[in-house]
C-alpha positions in Angstrom: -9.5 13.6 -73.7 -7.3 16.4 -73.0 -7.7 20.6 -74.0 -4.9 22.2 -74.2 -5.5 26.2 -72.5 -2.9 28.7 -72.2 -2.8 31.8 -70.1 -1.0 34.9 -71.5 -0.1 38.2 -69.9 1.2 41.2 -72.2 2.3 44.2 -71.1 1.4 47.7 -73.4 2.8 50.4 -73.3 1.7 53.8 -72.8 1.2 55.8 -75.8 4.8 57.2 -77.6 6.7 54.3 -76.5 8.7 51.8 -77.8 6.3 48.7 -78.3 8.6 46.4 -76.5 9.1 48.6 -73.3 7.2 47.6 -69.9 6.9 50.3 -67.6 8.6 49.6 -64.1 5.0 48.8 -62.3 4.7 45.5 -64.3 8.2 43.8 -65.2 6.4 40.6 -65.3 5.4 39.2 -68.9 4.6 35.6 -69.1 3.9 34.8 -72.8 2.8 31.3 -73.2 2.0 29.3 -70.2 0.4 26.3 -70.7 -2.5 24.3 -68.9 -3.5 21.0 -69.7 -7.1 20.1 -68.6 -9.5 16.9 -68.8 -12.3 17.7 -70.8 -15.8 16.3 -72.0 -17.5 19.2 -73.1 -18.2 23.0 -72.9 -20.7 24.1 -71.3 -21.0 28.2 -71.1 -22.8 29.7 -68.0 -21.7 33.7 -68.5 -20.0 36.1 -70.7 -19.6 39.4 -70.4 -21.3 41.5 -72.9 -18.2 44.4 -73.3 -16.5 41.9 -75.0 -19.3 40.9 -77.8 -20.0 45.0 -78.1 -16.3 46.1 -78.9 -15.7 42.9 -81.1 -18.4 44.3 -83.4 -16.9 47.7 -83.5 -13.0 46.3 -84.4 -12.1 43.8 -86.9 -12.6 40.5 -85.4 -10.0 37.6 -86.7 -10.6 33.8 -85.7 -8.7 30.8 -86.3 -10.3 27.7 -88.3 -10.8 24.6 -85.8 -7.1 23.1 -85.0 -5.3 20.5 -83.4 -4.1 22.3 -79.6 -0.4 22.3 -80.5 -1.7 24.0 -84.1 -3.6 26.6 -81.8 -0.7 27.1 -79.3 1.3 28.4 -82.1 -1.0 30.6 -83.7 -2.0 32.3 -80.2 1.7 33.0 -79.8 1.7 34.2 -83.1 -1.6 36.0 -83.3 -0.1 37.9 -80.0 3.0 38.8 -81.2 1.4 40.4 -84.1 -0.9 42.7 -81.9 -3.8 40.7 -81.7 -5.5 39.8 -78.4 -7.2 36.0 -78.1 -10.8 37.0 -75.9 -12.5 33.7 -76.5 -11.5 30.3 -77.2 -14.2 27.6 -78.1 -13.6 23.7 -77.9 -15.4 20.8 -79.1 -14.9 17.0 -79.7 -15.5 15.6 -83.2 -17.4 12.3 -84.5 -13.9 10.6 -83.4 -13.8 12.1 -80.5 -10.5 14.2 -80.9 -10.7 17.5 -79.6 -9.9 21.0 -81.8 -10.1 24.1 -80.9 -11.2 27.9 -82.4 -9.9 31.3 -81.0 -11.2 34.6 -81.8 -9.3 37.8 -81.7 -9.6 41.4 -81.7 -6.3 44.3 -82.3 -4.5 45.6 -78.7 -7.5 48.7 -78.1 -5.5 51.8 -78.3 -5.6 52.6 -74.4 -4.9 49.0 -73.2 -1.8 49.2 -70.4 -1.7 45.2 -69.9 -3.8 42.7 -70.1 -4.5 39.0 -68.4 -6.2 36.2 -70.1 -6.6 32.7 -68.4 -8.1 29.7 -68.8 -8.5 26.5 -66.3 -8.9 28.3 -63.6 -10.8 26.7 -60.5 -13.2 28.1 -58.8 -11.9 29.6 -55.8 -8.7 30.5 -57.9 -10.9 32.4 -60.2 -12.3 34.1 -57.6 -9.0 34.7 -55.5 -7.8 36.3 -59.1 -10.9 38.2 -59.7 -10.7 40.1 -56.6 -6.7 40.9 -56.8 -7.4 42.4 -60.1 -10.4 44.4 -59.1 -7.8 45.8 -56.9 -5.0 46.2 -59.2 -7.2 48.2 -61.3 -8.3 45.9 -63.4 -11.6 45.5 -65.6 -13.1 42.0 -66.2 -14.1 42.3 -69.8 -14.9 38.6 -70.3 -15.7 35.5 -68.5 -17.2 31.7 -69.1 -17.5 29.0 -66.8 -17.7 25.1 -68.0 -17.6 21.1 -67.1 -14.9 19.3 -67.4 -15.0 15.5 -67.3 -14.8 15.5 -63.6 -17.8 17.8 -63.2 -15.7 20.2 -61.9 -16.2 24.0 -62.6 -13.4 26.0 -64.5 -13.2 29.0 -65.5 -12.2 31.5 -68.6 -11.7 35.2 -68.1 -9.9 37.8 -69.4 -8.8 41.2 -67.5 -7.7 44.3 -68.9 -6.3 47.5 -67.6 -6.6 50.8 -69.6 -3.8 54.1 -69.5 -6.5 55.8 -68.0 -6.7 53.6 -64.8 -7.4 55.0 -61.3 -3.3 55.1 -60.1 -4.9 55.7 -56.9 -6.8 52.8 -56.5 -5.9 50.9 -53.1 -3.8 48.0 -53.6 -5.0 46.0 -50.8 -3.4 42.2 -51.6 -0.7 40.9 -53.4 -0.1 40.8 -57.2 0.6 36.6 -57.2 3.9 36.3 -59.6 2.8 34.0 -63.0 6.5 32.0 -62.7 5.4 31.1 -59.0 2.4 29.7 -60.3 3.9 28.0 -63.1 6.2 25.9 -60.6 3.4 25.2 -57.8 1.1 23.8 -60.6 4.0 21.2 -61.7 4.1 20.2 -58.0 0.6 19.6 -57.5 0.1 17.8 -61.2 2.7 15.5 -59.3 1.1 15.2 -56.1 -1.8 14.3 -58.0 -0.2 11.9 -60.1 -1.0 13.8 -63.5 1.5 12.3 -65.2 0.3 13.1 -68.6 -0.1 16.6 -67.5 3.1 16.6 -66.1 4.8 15.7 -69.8 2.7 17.7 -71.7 3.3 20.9 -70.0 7.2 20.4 -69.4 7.0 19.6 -73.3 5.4 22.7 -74.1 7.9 24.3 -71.8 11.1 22.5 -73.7 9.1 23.7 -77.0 8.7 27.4 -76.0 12.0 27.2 -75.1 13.6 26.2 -78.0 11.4 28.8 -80.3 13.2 31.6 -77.5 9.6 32.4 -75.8 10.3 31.0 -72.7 14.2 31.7 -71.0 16.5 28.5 -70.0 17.2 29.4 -66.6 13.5 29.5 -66.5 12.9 26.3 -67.6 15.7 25.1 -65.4 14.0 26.4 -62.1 10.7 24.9 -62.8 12.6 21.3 -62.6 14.5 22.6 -59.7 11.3 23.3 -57.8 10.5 19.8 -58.1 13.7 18.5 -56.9 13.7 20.5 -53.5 10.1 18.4 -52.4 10.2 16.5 -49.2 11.3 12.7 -50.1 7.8 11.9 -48.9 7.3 12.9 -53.3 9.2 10.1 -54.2 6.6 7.2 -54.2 5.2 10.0 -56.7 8.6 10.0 -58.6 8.7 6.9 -59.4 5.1 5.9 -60.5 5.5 9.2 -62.8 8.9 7.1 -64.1 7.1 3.9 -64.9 3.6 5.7 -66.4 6.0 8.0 -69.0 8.1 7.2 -72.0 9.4 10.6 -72.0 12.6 11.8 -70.9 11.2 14.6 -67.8 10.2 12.2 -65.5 14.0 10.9 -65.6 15.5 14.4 -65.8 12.8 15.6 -62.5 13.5 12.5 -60.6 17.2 12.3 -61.3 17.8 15.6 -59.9 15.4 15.0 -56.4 17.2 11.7 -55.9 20.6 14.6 -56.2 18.7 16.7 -53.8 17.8 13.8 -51.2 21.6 12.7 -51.8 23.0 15.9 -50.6 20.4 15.7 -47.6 21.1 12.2 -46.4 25.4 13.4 -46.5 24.8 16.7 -44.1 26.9 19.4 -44.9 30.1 19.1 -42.5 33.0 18.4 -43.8 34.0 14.7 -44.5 36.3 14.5 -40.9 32.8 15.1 -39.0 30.1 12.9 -41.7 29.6 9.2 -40.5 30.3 6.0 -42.7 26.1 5.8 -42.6 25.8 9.1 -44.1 28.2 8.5 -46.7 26.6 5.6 -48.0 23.1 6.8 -48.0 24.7 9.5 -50.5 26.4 7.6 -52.7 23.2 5.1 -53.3 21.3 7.9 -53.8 23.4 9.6 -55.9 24.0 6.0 -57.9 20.1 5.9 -58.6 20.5 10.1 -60.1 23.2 9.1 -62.4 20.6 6.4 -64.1 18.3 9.0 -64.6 20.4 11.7 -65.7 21.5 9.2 -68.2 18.1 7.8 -68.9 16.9 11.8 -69.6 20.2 12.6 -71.8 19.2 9.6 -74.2 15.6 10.7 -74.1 15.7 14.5 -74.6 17.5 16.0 -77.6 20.3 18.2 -76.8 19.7 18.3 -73.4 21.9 20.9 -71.5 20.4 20.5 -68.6 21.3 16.8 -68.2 24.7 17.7 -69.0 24.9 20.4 -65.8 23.4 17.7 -63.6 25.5 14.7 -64.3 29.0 17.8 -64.0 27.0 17.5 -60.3 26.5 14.1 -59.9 29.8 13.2 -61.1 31.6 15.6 -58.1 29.4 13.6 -56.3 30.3 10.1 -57.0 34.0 11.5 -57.8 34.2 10.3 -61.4 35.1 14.3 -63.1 37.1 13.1 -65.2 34.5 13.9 -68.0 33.8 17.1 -66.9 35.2 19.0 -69.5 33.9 17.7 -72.3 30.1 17.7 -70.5 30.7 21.8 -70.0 32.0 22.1 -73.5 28.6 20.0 -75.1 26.4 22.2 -73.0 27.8 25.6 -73.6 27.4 24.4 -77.4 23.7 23.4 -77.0 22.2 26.2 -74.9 25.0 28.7 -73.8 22.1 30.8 -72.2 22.1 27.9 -69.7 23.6 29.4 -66.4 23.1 25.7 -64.5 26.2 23.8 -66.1 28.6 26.5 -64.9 27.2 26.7 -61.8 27.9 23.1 -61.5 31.2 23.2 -62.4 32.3 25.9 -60.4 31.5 23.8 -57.6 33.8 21.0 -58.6 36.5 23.5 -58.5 36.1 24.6 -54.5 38.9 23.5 -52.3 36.9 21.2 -50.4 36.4 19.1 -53.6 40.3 19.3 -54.7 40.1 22.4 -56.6 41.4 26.4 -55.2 39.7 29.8 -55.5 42.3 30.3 -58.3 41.0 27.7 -60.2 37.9 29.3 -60.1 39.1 33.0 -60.8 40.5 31.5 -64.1 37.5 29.0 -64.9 35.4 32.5 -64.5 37.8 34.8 -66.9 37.6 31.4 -69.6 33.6 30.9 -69.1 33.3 34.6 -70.0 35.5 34.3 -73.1 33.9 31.2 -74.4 30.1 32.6 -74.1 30.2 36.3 -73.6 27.8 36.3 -71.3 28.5 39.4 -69.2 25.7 38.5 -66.9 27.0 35.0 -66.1 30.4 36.2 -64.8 28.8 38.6 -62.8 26.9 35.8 -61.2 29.8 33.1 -61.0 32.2 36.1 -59.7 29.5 36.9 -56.7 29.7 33.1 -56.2 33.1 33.2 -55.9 33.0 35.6 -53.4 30.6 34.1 -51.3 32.3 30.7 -51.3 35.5 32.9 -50.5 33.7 34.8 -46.9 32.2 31.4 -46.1 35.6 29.7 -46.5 36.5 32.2 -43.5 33.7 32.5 -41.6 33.9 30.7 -38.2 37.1 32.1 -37.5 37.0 35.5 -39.3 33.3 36.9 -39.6 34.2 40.4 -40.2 36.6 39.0 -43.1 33.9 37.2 -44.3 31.1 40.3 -44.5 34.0 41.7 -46.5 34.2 39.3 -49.0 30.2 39.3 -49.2 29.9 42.6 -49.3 32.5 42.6 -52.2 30.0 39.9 -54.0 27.0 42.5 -54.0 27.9 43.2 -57.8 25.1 43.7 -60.2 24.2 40.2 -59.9 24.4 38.9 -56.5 24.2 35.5 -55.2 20.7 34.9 -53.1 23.0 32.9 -50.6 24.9 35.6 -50.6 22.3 38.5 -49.9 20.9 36.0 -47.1 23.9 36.0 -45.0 25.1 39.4 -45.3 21.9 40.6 -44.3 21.8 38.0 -41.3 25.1 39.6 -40.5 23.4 42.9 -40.5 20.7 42.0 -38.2 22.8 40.5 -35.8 24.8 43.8 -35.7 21.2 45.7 -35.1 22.0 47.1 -38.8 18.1 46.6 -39.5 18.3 49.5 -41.8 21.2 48.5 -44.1 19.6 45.0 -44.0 16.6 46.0 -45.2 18.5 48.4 -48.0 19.8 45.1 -49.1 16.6 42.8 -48.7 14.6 45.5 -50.4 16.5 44.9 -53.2 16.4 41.7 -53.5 12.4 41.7 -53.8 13.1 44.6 -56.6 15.3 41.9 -58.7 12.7 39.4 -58.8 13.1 37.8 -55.8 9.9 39.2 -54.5 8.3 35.7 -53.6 11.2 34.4 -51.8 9.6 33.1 -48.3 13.1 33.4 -46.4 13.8 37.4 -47.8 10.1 38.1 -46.9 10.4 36.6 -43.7 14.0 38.3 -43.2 13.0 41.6 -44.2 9.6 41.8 -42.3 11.7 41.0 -39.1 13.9 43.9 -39.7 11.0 46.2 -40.4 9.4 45.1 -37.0 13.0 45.4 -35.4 12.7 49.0 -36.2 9.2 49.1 -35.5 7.7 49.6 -38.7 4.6 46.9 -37.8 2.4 47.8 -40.9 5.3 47.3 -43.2 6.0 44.1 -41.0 2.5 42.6 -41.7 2.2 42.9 -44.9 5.2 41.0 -45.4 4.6 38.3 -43.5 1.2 38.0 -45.3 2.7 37.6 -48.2 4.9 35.0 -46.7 1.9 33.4 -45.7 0.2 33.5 -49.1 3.2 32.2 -50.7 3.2 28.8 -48.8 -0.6 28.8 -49.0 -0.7 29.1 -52.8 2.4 26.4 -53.2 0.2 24.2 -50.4 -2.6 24.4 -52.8 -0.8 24.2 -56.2 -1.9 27.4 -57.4 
């Protein structure tokens, strides 16, 4: 038996603004996340009585019992139309298939934000609880049940009013909803949740293709998986061999990619050994199955035909290329990966020139539009260009970097010009530059945090220092622990 939860975050906005503006303090909206959970029965231990006393005072709206993808949709909908979910109920029938109720009550006039989640464990409730006590948040309901396991989860909603303390100390970190997305895949496959595993990348495919949830967003969840340690391919393949579905192939295809690249080394081929060679190409044999496998399996799937542009550099068979670019510009040009992948093709190193890739760039732009894209293929370019130079010209290179700092620069990028920076004892420009970064949605990135916090210590700025480095620390903790 499986109950299907989702977690939702909205951002209002203070009174005389546009609905559909978040103010600067919380650029983060999540609308739809979904958690699947093993489930016997529900069994409520608390509630909040706010909750019950405003209901009565607003007109309350509730869905009729439905199946959880019926409910998923008319959440989403229910939200989009100004309407707030503050309890869902679930119960099993005489045939023992779940369905599910939601009540709702109208966004109160004063709400700023609010967070509802369900699933939560335990100590993730509590870790949650206490970061939006300090955030400013009130808890205004809260239920605890059994699943199947016996174990405790928990369902709690938070919600901040326009007339919040602004003072009130902020004394942890605000954990990112995407981050938590992608370390909940990882631990589903740790744990061999391969149903969970479908069901959620399926609802993520699904919100995708009704434009709730972004492509590239989709696209790093999977690329989170690939970049595990190859001790996660054991878990790979039982995943494979337990799922008819098309993810498993598409997840494992691009790890076995990953590994591939690992077990080559990145010198150049003068200086990589026979042994290393053939470790990639076997590897890289075993991707190309799956990437096929996942293109048969998943409709329309443009981010198979990004990977297998990859995979086909790799195993020099491009001649294709063209016409996979073309067929998945045509069935998700909001895709960033397939160019990304092409680009690469077109590096010297791998037969191509740097003006090769100044004219794929002016053509990509033509054929999608996509303003945003070029920017980030052009700071590419630029950092391919500096790296192409650096042994022998570093100063050449910082130039080239610096010239990729457009309005969408390339994290690789950022990462070495700021090394550069530090080396030079430039801890203040590098931590202009790293600073940034964070501010561009980067904020969880372990190596900026860890960058940056070495700057501010460099300059002796300890406090800012710690915090950083505390946040680096509850990054790996919460992706240790899958939350």
């Amino acid at each position: 038996m499986m109950l299907h939860l989702i977690q939702y975050s909205f951002s209002m906005p203070a009174q005389n603004r546009s609905p559909f503006i978040v103010l600067p303090l919380f650029k983060k909206v999540s609308l739809g996340m979904a958690l699947i959970l093993s489930f016997a029965s529900v069994e409520v231990y608390a509630q909040a009585a706010s909750a019950q006393q405003q209901a009565a005072k607003e007109k309350v709206k509730e869905s009729t019992w439905l199946s959880d993808p019926a409910l998923t949709k008319f959440v989403q909908k229910m939200v989009e139309s100004r309407y707030m979910p503050y309890k869902v109920l679930g119960q099993k029938d005489g045939k023992d298939v779940l369905t599910y109720k939601a009540y709702f009550r109208p966004f109160p006039a004063d709400m700023e934000r609010f967070y509802s989640y369900w699933g939560m464990t335990a100590a993730w409730y509590i870790a949650r609880k206490d970061s939006m006590a300090q955030e400013g948040y009130e808890e205004i309901w809260h239920q605890s049940y059994r699943d199947a396991a016996n174990t405790e989860l928990h369902q709690a909603v938070w919600q901040k009013t326009s007339t919040a303390n602004p003072d009130l100390p902020r004394l942890g970190s605000n954990y990112a909803d995407e981050e938590h997305e992608q370390n909940i895949l990882v631990a589903m496959l740790w744990r061999g949740e391969f149903k969970k595993l479908d069901v959620t990348l399926g609802s993520g495919f699904a919100q995708n293709h009704a434009g709730r949830l972004k492509s590239n967003t989709l696209y790093a969840r999977f690329a989170t998986l690939s970049r595990l340690d190859k001790d996660f391919g054991k878990q790979f393949d039982s995943w494979v061999k337990s799922s008819q579905l098309g993810y498993a192939h598409l997840a494992r295809g691009m790890f076995l990619q990953e590994q591939a690249w690992e077990a080559r080394g990145g010198k150049f081929a003068a200086e990589t050994s026979k042994a290393q060679f053939a470790g990639f190409h076997k590897l890289s044999a075993q991707a190309r199955i799956d990437f096929n496998k996942a293109n048969e399996k998943i409709m329309a799937c443009a981010m198979c035909a990004g990977e297998l542009i990859g995979n086909n550099k790799a195993l020099s068979m491009q001649a294709d290329d063209a016409n996979l670019l073309k067929a998945a510009i045509k069935q998700d040009p909001s895709l960033y990966s397939p160019a990304y992948a092409y680009l690469g093709t077109l590096l010297p190193q791998w037969g191509g020139s740097f003006e090769q890739i100044e004219a794929f760039i002016i053509n990509i732009g033509k054929a999608t539009g996509d303003q945003v894209l070029v920017e980030q293929l052009k700071s590419r370019l630029c950092y391919y260009r500096g790296n192409a130079i650096y042994k022998g010209d570093p100063e050449g290179a910082r130039v080239w970097f610096e010239k990729g700092l457009n309005s969408q620069p390339y994290q690789l990028l950022v990462n070495e010009l700021a090394l550069m920076y530090a080396k030079k004892n430039n801890h203040q420009q590098s931590i202009i530059l790293l600073e940034k970064s964070l501010a561009n949605g980067n904020e969880w990135d372990i190596y900026t945090l860890e960058a940056l916090a070495q700057s501010y210590f460099a300059l002796g700025m300890q406090v800012k220092g710690d915090k950083l480095i505390a946040k680096r620390d509850e990054a790996v903790r919460r992706f240790k622990n899958g939350e």
